[in-house]
C-alpha positions as CSV (number, residue, x, y, z in Angstrom):
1,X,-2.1,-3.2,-14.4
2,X,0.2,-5.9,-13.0
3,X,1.2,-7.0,-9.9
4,X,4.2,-7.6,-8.0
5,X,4.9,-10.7,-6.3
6,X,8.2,-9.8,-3.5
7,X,11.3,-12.1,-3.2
8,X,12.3,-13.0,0.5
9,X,14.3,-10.1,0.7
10,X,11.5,-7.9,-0.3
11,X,12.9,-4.6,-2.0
12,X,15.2,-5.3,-5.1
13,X,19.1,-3.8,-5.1
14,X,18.5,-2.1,-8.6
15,X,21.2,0.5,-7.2
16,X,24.0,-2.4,-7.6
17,X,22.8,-2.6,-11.6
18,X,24.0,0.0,-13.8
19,X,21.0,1.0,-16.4
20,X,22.8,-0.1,-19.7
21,X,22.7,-3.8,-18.0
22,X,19.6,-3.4,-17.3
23,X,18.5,-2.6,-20.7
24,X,20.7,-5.0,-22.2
25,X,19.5,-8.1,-19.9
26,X,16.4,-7.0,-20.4
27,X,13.2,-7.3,-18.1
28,X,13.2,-11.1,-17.7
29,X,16.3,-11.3,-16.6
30,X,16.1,-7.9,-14.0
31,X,13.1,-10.0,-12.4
32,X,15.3,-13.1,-12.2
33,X,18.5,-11.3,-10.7
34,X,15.7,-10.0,-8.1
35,X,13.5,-13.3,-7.6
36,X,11.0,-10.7,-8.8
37,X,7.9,-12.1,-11.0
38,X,5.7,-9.5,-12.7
39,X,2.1,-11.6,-13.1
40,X,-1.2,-10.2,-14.9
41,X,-3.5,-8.1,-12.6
42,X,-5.8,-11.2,-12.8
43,X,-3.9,-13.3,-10.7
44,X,-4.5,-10.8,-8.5
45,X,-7.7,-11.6,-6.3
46,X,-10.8,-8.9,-8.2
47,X,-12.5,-9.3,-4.5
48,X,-11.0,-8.2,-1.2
49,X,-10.6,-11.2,1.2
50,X,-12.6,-10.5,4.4
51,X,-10.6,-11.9,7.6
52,X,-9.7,-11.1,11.3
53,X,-7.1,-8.4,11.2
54,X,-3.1,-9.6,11.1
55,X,-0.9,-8.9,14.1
56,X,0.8,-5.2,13.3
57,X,3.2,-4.3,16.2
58,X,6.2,-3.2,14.7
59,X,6.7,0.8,14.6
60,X,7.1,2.5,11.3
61,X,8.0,6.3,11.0
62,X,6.5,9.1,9.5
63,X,7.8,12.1,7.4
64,X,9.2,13.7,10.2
65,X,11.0,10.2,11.3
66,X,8.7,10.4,14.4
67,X,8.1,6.8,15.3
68,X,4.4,5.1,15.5
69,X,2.3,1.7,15.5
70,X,-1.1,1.2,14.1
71,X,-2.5,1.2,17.4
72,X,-2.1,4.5,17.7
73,X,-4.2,4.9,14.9
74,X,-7.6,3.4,16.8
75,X,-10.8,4.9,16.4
76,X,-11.5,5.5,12.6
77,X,-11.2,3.0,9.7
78,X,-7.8,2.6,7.9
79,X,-7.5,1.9,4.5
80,X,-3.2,0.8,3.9
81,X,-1.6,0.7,1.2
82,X,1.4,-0.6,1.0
83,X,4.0,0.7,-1.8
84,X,7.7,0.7,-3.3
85,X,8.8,3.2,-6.0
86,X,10.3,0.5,-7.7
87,X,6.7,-1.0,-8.3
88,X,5.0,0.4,-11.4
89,X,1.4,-0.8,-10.9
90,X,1.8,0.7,-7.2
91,X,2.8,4.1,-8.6
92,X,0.0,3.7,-11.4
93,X,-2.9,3.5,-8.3
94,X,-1.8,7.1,-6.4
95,X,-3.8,9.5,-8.3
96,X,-6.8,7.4,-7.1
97,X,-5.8,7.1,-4.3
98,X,-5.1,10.3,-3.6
99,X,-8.5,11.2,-5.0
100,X,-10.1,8.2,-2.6
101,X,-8.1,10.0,0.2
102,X,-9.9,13.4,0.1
103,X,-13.2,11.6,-0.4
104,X,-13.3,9.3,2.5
105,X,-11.2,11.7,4.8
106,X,-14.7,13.4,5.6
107,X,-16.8,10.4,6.2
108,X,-14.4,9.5,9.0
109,X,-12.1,6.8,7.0
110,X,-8.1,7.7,7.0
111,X,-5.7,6.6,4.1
112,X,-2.3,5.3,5.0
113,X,0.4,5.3,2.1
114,X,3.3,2.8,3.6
115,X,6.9,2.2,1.7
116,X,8.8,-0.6,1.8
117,X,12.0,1.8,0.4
118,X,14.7,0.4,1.7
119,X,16.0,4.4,1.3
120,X,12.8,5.4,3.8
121,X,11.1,8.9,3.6
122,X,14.3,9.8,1.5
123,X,13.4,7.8,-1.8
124,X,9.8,7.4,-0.8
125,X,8.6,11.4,-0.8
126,X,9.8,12.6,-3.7
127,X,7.8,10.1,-5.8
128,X,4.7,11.2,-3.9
129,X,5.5,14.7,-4.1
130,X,5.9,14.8,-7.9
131,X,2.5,12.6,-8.3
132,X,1.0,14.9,-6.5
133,X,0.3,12.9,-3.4
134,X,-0.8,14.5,-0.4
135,X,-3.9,13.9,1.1
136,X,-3.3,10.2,2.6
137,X,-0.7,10.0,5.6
138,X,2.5,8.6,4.8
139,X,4.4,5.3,6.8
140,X,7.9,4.3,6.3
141,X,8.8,0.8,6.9
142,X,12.2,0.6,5.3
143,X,13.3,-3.1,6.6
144,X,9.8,-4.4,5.6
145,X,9.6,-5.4,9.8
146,X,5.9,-4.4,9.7
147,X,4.7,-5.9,6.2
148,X,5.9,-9.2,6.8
149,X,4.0,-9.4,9.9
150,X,1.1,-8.3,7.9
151,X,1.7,-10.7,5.9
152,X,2.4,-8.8,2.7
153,X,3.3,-11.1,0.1
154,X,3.8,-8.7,-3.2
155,X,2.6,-4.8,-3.8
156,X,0.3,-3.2,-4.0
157,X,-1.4,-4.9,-1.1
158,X,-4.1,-2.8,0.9
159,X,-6.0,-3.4,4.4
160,X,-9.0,-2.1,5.4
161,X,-9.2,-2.3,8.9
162,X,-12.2,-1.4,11.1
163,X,-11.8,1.1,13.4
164,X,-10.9,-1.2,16.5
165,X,-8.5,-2.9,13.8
166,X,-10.5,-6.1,14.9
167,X,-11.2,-7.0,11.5
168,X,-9.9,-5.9,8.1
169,X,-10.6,-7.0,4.4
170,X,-7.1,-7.1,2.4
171,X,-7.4,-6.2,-1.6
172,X,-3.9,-7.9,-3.5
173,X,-3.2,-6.0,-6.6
174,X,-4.1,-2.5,-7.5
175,X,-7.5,-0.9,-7.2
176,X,-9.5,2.1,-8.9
177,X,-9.6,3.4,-5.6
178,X,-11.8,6.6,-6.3
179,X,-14.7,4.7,-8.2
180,X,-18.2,5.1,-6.8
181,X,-18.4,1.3,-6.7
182,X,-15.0,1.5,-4.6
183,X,-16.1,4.2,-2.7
184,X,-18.9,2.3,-1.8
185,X,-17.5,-0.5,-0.2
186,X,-15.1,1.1,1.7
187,X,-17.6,3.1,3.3
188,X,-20.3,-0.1,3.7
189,X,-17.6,-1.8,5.5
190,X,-16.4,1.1,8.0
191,X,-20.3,1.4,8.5
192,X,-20.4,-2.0,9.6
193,X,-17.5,-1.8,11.7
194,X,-17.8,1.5,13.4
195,X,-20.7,4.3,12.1
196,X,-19.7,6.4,9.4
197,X,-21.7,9.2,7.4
198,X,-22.8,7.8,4.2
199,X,-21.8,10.6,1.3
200,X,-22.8,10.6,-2.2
């Protein structure tokens, strides 16, 4: 799976391209138009980079367009994910982590699923809903306020974030979410962090 790195203005126009140029330019020149660069999943880093959690104020919204921080979010370890329906090797990691979802939901760790969608819950939900997605809780962040302060640099990027968001460990590229090895260290890291139940 690939990676991809986001331009300055984050969430590529494709809206203001019809297809057959598209198809004609081909995808080198779709990435240029965008200041988009697809890169192998190896320049991706394989191992999660363990640092003090990034500042995460700004308010995203859920389904219901009901307004929230993070903050209100204390108390349980957060794995984030943060997402675009125009990224392929974002939509190629929600089947595990929708399966990662219902396995760490009982062990006390919550799944976040945030888009950058300029077009919000609008665009966002019906890609999850035709995956299949449902178990994780679902952010909007349509102006890209609260990934940039995050520090999000290209999707799929994920945070792990203790459960006083204190500390975090951020994973760049996509993941095999729902792998015991996975599993594993999500739940080793909430342990340290805050107790949680250790499940098979």
């Amino acid at each position: 799976m690939s990676y991809t790195r986001l331009s300055m203005n984050f969430q590529p126009k494709t809206a203001q391209y019809p297809r057959r140029r598209f198809l004609s330019a081909g995808l080198a020149a779709w990435a240029s138009c965008h200041s988009l660069a697809m890169v192998p999943a190896l320049a991706a880093s394989n191992s999660p980079d363990a640092r003090a959690a990034p500042p995460m104020t700004h308010a995203i919204t859920d389904e219901n367009d009901a307004s929230f921080t993070l903050q209100t979010l204390r108390g349980r370890p957060l794995l984030i994910n943060f997402w675009a329906s125009w990224c392929a090797p974002c939509i190629a990691e929600m089947p595990s982590l929708q399966k990662a979802a219902e396995q760490l939901h009982p062990d006390g760790v919550d799944v976040l699923l945030i888009s950058i969608d300029r077009g919000g819950r609008q665009k966002a939900v019906p890609v999850l809903q035709s995956r299949g997605v449902t178990a994780p809780r679902f952010g909007f962040d349509p102006k890209a306020a609260l990934s940039r302060e995050m520090g999000v640099a290209g999707l799929p990027t994920s945070f792990l974030l203790s459960a006083d968001q204190q500390h975090c460990l951020v994973y760049v590229g996509p993941r095999e979410w729902h792998e015991a090895a996975m599993l594993r260290e999500i739940r080793d890291f909430a342990s340290a962090y805050g107790a949680v139940p250790q499940s098979g």
